[in-house]
matplotlib code that plots the C-alpha trace (Angstrom):
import matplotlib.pyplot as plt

x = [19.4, 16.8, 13.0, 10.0, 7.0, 3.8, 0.5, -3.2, -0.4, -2.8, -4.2, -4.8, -2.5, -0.7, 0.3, 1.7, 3.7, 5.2, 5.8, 7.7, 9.9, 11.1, 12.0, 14.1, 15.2, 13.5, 12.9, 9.2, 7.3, 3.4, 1.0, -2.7, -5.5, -7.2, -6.5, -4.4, -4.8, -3.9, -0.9, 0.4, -0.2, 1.8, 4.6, 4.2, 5.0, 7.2, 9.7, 8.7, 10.3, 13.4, 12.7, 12.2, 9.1, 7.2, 3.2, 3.1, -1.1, -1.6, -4.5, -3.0, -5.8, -5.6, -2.9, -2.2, -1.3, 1.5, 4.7, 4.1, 3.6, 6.7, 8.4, 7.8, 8.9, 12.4, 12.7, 11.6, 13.7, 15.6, 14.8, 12.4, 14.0, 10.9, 7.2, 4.5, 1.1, -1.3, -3.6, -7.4, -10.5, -14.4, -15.2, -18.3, -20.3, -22.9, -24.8, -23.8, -27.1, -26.2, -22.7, -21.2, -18.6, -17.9, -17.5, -15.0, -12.7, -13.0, -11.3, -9.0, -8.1, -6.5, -5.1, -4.0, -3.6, -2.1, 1.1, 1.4, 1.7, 4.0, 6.4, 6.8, 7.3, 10.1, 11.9, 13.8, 15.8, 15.7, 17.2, 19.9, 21.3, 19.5, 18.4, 14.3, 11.9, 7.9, 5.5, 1.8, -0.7, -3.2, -5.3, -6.6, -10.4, -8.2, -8.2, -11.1, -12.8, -15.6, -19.4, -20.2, -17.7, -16.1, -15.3, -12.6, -11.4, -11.7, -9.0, -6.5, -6.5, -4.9, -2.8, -1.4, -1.2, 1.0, 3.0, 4.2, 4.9, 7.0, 8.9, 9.5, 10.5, 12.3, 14.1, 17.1, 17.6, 18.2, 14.3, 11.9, 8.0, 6.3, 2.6, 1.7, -1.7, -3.4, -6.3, -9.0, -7.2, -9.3, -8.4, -10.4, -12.8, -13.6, -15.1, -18.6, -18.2, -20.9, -18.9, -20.9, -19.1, -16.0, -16.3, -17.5, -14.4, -12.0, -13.2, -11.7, -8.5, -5.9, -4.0, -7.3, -6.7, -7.8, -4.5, -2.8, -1.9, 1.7, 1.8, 1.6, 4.0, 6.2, 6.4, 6.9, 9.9, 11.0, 10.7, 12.0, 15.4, 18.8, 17.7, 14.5, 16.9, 16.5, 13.1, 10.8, 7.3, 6.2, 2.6, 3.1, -0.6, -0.4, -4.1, -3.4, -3.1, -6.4, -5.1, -2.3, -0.2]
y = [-8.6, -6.3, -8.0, -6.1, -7.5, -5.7, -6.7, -6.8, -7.9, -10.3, -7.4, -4.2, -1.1, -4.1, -5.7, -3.0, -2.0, -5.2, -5.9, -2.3, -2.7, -6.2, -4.2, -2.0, -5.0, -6.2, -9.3, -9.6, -11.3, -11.4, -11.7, -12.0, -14.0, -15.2, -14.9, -17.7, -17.1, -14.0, -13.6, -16.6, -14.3, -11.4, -13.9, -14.9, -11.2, -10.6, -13.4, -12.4, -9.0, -11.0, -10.3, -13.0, -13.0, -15.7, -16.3, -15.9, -16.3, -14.6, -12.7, -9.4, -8.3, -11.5, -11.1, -14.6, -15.0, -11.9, -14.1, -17.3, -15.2, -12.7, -16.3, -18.0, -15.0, -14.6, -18.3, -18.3, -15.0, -13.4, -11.1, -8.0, -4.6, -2.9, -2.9, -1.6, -1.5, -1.8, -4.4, -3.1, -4.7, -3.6, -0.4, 1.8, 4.1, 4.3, 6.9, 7.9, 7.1, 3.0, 3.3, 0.8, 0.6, -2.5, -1.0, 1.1, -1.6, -3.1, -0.8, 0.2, -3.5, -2.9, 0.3, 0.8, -2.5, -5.0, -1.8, -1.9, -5.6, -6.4, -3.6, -4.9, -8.6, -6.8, -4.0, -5.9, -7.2, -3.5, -2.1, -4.9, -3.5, -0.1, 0.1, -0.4, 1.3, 1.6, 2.8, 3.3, 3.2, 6.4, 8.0, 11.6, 11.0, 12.5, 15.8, 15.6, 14.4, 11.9, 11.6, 8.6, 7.2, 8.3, 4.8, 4.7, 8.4, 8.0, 4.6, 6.4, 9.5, 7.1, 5.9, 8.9, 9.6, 6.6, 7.9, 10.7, 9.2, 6.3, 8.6, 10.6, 7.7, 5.7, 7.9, 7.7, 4.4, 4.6, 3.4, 6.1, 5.7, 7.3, 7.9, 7.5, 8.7, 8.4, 9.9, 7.4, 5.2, 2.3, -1.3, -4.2, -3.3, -0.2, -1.9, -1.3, 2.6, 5.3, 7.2, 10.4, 9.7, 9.7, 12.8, 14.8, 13.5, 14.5, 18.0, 18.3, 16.7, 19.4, 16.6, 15.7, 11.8, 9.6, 7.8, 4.6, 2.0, 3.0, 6.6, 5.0, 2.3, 4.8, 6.7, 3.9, 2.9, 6.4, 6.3, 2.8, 3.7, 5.3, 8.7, 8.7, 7.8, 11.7, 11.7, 10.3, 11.4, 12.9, 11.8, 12.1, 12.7, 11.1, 12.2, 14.8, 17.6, 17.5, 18.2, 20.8, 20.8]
z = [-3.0, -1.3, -0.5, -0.4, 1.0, -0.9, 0.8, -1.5, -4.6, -6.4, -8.5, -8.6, -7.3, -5.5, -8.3, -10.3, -7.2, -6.9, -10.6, -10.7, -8.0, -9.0, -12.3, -10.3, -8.5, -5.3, -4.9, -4.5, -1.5, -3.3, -0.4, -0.7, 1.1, -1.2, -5.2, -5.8, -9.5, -9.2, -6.9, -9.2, -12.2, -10.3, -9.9, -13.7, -14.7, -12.5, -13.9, -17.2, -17.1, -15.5, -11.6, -8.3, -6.6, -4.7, -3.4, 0.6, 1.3, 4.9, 6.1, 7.1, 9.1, 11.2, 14.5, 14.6, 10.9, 10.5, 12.9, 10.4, 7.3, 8.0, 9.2, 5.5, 3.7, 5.3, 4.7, 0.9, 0.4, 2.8, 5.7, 4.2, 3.5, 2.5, 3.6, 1.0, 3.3, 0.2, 1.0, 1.4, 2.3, 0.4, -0.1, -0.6, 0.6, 3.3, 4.8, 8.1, 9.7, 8.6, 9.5, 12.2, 14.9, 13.0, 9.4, 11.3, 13.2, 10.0, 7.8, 11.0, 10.8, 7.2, 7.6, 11.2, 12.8, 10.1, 9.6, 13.0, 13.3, 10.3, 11.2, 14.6, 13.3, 11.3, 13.6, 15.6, 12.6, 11.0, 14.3, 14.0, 10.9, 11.4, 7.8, 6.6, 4.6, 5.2, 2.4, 3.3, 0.7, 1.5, -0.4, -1.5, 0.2, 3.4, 1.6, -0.3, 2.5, 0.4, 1.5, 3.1, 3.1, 7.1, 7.6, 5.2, 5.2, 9.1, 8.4, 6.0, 7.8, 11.1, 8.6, 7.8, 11.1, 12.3, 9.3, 10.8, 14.2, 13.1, 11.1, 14.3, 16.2, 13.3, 12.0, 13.9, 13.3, 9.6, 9.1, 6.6, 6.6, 4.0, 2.1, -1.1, -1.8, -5.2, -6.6, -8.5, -10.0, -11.4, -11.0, -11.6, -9.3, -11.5, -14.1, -15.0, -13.5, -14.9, -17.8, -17.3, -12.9, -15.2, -16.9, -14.3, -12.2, -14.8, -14.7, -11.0, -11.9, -13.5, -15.7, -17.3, -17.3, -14.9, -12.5, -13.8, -11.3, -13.0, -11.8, -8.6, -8.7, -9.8, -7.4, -4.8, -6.5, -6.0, -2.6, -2.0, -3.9, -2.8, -4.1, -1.0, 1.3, 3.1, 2.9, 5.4, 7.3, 3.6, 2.2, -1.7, -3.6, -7.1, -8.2, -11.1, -9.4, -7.4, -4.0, -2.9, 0.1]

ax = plt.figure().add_subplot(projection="3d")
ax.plot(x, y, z, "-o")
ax.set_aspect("equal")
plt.show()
């Protein structure tokens, strides 16, 4: 059986990734750093619908913690086949006069460093068998390019770019690295938002509806199965229609 290890799977986008694929049958590696309730609830749905999964709490953003995490994983379930880099720190925006180097290294800590980290606690077993699969989580503010909020675009948009080299470089090894990007798609942290912000949203957004953390689930299982298997160095909006490429 194939393991996928989906960081930020307590809730949220992460969650529905992880619950999807263990429908299409990965076995599941939940990590979070701190929602025990809610990585055990991820685990609870994911038996439910007849898939394995198990908890593994590790900081992604911290260097130290990635060698015992990636360690307790293969140990629970096997060495990891697939790598869903979801996990994602506070957002929201800030005017560029009150923005920090640290607000920066911050979000650079999510979205550049931890990938880099986990895929080289991982390569050298990937290389062995010269098989692996990376899926970044991006997002659409790279072509919409949102107001204050450069920290974040500035983060994803790196992202995308180590996307596109470690395809290069991979590739001939049997490993793909790919992007999904999604438009808004609320989670949990959504609740509360303005209706009128809503509406005015929808009108940019040529499917009229806002995303579902489904449409983007789905679409990672796409690219996680046999059928992805000559595509690699792609980033795949899932926002409705409101960017082009």
């Amino acid at each position: 059986m194939r393991v996928a290890l989906v960081t930020g799977a307590s809730r949220g986008l992460g969650a529905a990734i992880a619950v999807e694929l263990a429908r299409s049958g990965w076995v599941i590696a939940v990590n979070y750093a701190h929602d025990d309730v809610g990585a055990m609830h991820t685990v609870e749905t994911i038996t439910t619908v007849g898939g394995k999964a198990a908890q593994v709490k590790f900081d992604v953003t911290d260097p130290k913690a990635i060698g015992p995490g990636i360690a307790a994983i293969v140990a629970q379930l096997g060495p990891i086949d697939l790598l869903v880099n979801n996990a994602t720190g506070p957002q929201g925006a800030v005017p560029i006069m009150e923005q920090t180097w640290d607000l920066y290294e911050r979000h650079l800590g999510f979205f550049v460093q931890a990938p880099l980290l986990l895929l080289q606690a991982v390569l050298p077993n990937w290389r062995t068998r010269k098989s692996g699969r990376v899926i970044n989580i991006g997002s659409e503010v790279i072509d919409v390019g949102s107001p204050m909020d450069g920290h974040y675009v500035a983060a994803k948009a790196a992202m995308l770019g180590l996307t596109r080299s470690w395809a290069s470089e991979l590739g001939p090894e049997g490993i793909t690295v790919n992007m999904v990007s999604p438009g808004w798609t609320p989670v949990e942290r959504h609740a509360g938002v303005d209706p009128i912000e809503l509406a005015s949203h929808l009108t940019r957004v040529p499917l009229a509806r806002m995303g579902l953390p489904a449409d983007v689930a789905a679409m990672v299982v796409f690219l996680a199965s046999d059928a992805a298997s000559y595509t690699t160095g792609q980033n795949f909006a899932v926002n409705g229609g409101r960017t082009y490429r």
